[in-house]
C-alpha positions as CSV (number, residue, x, y, z in Angstrom):
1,X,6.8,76.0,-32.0
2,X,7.4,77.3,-28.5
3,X,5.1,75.5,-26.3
4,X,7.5,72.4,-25.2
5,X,3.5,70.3,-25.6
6,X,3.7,71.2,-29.2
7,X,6.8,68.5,-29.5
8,X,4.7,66.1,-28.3
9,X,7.7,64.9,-25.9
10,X,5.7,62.6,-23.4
11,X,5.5,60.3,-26.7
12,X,9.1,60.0,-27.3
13,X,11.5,57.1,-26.4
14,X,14.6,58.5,-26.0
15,X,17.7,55.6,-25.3
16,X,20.5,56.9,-23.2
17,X,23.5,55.6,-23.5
18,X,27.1,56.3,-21.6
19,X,28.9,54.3,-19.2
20,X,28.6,56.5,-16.7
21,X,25.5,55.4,-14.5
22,X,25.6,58.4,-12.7
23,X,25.4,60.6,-16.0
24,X,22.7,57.7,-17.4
25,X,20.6,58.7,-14.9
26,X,21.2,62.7,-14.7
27,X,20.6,62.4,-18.3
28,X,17.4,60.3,-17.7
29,X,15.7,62.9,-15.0
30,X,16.8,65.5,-16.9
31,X,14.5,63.9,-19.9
32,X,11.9,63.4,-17.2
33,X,11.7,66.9,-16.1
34,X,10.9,68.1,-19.5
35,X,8.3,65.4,-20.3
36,X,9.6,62.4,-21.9
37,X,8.0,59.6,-20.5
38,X,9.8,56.8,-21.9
39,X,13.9,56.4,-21.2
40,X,15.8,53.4,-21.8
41,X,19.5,53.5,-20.6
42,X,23.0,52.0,-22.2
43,X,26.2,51.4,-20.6
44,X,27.9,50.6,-24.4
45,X,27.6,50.9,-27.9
46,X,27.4,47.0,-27.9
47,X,24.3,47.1,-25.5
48,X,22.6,49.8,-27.9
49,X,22.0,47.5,-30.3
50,X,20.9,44.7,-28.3
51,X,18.2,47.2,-27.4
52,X,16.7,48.6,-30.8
53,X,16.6,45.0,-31.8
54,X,13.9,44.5,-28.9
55,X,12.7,48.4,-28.3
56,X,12.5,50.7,-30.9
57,X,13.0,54.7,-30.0
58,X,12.6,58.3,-31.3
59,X,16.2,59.2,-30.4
60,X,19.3,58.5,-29.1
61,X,21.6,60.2,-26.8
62,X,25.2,58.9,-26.9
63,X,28.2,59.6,-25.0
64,X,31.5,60.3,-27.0
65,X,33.3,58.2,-25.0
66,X,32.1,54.3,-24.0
67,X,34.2,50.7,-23.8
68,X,33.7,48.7,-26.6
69,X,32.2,51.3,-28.8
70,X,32.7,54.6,-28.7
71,X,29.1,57.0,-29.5
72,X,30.9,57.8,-33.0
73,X,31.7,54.0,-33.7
74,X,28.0,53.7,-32.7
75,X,26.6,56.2,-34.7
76,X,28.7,54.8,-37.8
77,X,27.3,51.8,-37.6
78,X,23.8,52.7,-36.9
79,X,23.9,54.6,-39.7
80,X,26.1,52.6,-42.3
81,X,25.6,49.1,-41.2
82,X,22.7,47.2,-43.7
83,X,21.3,45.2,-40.6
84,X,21.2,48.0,-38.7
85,X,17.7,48.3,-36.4
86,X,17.2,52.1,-37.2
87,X,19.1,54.0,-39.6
88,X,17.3,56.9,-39.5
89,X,17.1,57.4,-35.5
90,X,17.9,61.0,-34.7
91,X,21.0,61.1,-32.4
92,X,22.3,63.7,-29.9
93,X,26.1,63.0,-29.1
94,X,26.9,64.2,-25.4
95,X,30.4,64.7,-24.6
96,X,33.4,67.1,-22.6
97,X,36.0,66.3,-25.6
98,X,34.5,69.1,-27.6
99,X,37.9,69.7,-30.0
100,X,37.0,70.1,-33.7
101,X,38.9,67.3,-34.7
102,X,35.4,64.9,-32.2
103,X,32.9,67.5,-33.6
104,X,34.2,66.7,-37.4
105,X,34.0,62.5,-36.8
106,X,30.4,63.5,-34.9
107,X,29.4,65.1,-38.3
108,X,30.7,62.6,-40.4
109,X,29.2,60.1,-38.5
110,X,25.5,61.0,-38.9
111,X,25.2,62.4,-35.7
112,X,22.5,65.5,-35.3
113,X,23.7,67.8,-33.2
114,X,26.4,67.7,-30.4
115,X,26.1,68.6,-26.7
116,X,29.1,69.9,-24.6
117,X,29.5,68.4,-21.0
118,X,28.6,70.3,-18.5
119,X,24.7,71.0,-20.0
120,X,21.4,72.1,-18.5
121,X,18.2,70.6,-18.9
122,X,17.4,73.7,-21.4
123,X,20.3,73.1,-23.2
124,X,19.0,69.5,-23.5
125,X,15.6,71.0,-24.8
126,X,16.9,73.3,-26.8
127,X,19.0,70.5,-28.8
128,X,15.8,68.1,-28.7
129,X,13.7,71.1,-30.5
130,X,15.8,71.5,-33.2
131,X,16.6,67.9,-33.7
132,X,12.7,66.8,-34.0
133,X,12.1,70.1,-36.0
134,X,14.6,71.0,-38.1
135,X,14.4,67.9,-40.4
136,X,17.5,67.7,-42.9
137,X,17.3,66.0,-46.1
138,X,18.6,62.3,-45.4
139,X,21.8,61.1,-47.1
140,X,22.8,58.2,-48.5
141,X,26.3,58.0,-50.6
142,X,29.2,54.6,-50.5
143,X,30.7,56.6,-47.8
144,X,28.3,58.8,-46.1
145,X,25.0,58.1,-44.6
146,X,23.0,60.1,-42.3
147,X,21.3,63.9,-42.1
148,X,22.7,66.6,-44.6
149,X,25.6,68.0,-43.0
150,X,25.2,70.9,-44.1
151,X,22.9,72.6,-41.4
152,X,22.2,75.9,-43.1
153,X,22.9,77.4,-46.6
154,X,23.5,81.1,-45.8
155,X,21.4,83.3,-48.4
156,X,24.1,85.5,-49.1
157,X,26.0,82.8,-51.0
158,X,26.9,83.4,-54.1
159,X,28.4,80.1,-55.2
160,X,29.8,78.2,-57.1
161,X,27.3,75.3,-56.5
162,X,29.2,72.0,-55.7
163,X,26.5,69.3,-56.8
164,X,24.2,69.2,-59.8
165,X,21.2,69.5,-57.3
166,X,22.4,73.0,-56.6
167,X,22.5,74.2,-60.0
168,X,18.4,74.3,-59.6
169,X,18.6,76.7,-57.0
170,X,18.9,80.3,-57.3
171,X,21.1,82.2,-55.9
172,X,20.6,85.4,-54.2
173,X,20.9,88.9,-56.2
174,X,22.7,91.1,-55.6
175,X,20.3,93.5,-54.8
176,X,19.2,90.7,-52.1
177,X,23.0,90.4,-50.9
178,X,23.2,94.0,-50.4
179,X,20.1,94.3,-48.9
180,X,21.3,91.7,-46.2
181,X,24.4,93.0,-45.2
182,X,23.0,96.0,-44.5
């Protein structure tokens, strides 16, 4: 897929929320100048929701840090809470606190992918391609709920499988190993 039409992106609504205004609507044009037609805008976590009760959307864009709730305290409940207006949302978290320690809660939140502050409008679209392409199996455990978080299984892995799923997959030879690190 490399024609930006083939995403289809002047379909989407796309909430963005951070309680910045001036990022909102940065964010927002940026949206705009790649063809997304429909952007709705947040100030709060709290606000989000008072939103997808009225408006549903495609995807989210959250900021790491809001009053109130926080994009990860968001995402959380999105994606744990049983009244939650849409579980399943695909969610971009935007932030300039990029330690592991955010990236980890982002991951464990159910959030998709994670953007570092400062970002381009490519950037933006490159995130946005792999978020509505790269579908990951959806999760649903007493303690996790979102995406896979695994993003990839490299093919050179040899094990051991950790779940009883995994123990119906095969594993690479070594003749394949070999021939990869090659």
């Amino acid at each position: 897929m490399n024609d930006i039409a083939d995403l289809h992106l002047s379909r989407l609504s796309v909430l963005v929320a951070d309680d910045s205004l001036n990022i909102r609507k940065l964010v927002s044009e940026m949206l705009r100048s790649i063809g997304v037609k429909t952007v709705r805008q947040a100030s709060s976590g709290i606000e989000v929701f008072e939103i997808l009760k009225t408006c549903p959307v495609d995807l989210m864009i959250l900021d790491l840090v809001m009053d109130q709730l926080d994009g990860i305290e968001t995402a959380k409940l999105l994606r744990q809470s049983p009244d939650s207006p849409n579980r399943t949302v695909p969610i971009i978290l935007i932030t300039g606190h990029t330690e592991r320690s955010n990236i980890v809660r982002a991951r464990d939140a159910g959030i998709n992918e994670v953007i570092a502050k400062p970002f381009s409008a490519q950037v933006l679209l490159d995130h946005l391609r792999h978020v509505l392409t790269c579908e990951r199996e959806w999760i649903v455990t007493p303690h996790y709920t979102g995406p896979d978080r695994r993003k990839r299984t490299p093919v050179s892995y040899a094990g051991p499988w950790r779940r009883a799923s995994d123990a119906e997959a095969t594993s690479p030879t070594d003749t394949e190993v070999s021939a990869m690190t090659q």
